[in-house]
Residue, then its C-alpha position, 0 to 999 in steps of 0.5 A: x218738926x219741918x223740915x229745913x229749907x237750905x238754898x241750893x247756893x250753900x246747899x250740903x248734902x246733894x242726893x242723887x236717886x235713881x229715876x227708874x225707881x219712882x218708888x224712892x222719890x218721897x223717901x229722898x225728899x222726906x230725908x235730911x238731904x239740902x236737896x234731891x236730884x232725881x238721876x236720868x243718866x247713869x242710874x238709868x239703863x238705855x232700855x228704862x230711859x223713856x219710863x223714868x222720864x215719864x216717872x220724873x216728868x208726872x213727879x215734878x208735875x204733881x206738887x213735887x219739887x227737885x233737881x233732876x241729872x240730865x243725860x250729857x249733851x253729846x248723848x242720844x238721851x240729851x234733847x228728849x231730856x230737856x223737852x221733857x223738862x221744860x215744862x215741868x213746874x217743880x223743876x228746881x235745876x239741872x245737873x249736866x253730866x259730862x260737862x267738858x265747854x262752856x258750849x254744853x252749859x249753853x245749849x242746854x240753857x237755850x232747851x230750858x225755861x229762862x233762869x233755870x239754874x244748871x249745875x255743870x257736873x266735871x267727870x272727864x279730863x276734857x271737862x277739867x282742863x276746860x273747868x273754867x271756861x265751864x265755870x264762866x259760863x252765864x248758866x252754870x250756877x254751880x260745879x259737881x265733881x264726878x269722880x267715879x268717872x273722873x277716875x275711870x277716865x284718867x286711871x288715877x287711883x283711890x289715894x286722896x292726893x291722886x284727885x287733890x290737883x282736881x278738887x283745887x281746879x275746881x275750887x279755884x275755877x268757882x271762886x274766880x267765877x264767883x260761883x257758890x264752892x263746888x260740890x264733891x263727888x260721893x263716898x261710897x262706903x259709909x264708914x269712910x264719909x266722915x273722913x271723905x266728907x272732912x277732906x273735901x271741907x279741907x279742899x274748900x268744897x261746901x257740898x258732896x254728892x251722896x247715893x243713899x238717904x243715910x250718908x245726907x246727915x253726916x255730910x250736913x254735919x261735917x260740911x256744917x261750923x262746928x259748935x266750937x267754931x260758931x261758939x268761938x265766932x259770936x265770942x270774937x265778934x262780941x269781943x271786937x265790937x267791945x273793944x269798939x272796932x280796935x285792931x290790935x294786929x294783922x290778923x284781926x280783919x280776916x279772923x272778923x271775916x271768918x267769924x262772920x261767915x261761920x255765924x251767917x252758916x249757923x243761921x242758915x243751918x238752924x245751929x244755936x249755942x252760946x258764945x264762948x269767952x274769948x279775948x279780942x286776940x285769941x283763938 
């Protein structure tokens, strides 16, 4: 079976590879990650920079396709990225790290081929006061949470609710920009990603970052409807188009609307079964 094509726009499972280790890019692609961003920055040591440019460059030229982390726009690597890119055909976007204005977002438009979707990547307190003007920015196509960074950065801690005031910036800054929902930072240690990857679907996030091939299917299934929830969605929408569009309440319209958006992802997802019985007012 061939591998799923999933749109970057609702894209789950983001895998980052090490563009020093060219030897890794087909296992990335041949994973079950929605899509692959082949890491120019911090997987990548200051003397390896130039040869894993090289290495991104002649993948994206020769067939292959993927999104590719460029270095921040204040660093001495930023330029010799995006002239190195421009003409890549395989170039699905670019992740900006450290993003912190709207003007970072812009100037690395301006060195790209027109269009090229930009994934604005908030790591820094200066990036997450300014998460809006980011969001609003004409090139940002989506947001990426860094939370390592965002951590060393502000010196909050480990406990979830140290980052729930950022994660909700960053959900609330993509909804009022009518941006795709924003992209969590990884969980490291796998045994923790399903609850990682539940948290962030809780905060309203739709994708998360990942290191290894591994982590990608448990993020597409937690960040997925269930089949419970896809089963309860055909089930109320039978149910309402049967009683021919009857409100009986309040809550009617939003939980139509919620039904909706679970049956649009379980076909966007490839996710089959069957409806379950539900009456017009349950669930």
């Amino acid at each position: 079976m061939s591998k799923r094509t999933v749109s970057p726009q609702i894209a789950r499972s983001w895998l980052l590879v090490p563009a020093s280790h060219p030897e890794s890019f087909a296992v990335a692609q041949a994973s079950e990650a929605d899509a692959v961003i082949i890491d120019l920055e911090d997987a990548v040591a200051a003397k390896d920079k130039e040869q894993a440019r090289a290495d991104t460059v002649e993948w994206l030229s020769t067939g292959h396709r993927a999104w590719v982390r460029i270095n921040d726009a204040a660093s001495e690597y930023w330029s010799a990225d995006c002239a190195a890119l421009k003409q890549c055909a395989g170039l699905e976007g670019v992740m900006l790290a450290k993003s912190e204005g709207s003007s970072h977002l812009d100037d690395t438009a301006d060195r790209l081929p027109d269009g090229t979707p930009i994934l604005a990547l908030v790591e820094t307190a200066r990036g997450m006061q300014n998460v809006a003007r980011i969001a609003s920015a004409p090139s940002t196509f989506r947001i990426a949470f860094g939370t390592g960074d965002f951590k060393r950065d502000t010196a909050v801690g480990e406990d979830p609710i140290a980052l729930a005031y950022a994660r909700s910036q960053l959900v609330i800054a993509s909804r009022a920009a009518r941006l795709p929902a924003p992209i969590d930072g990884p969980t490291l240690n796998i045994a923790h990603l399903p609850t990682g990857t539940a948290l962030a679907k809780e905060m309203g996030m739709s994708g998360k970052l990942c290191l290894t091939p591994e982590h990608a299917g448990v993020i597409n299934s937690g960040l997925s409807p269930s089949e419970s929830e896809v089963a309860w969605a055909h089930g109320f929408i039978d149910a309402f188009e049967k009683s021919g569009g009857k409100i009986t309440d309040g809550s009617d319209l939003p939980r139509l609307a919620r039904a909706q958006k679970i049956v649009q992802q379980a076909v966007d997802f490839g996710i089959e079964v069957e409806a379950a019985e539900v009456s017009h007012s349950g669930y």
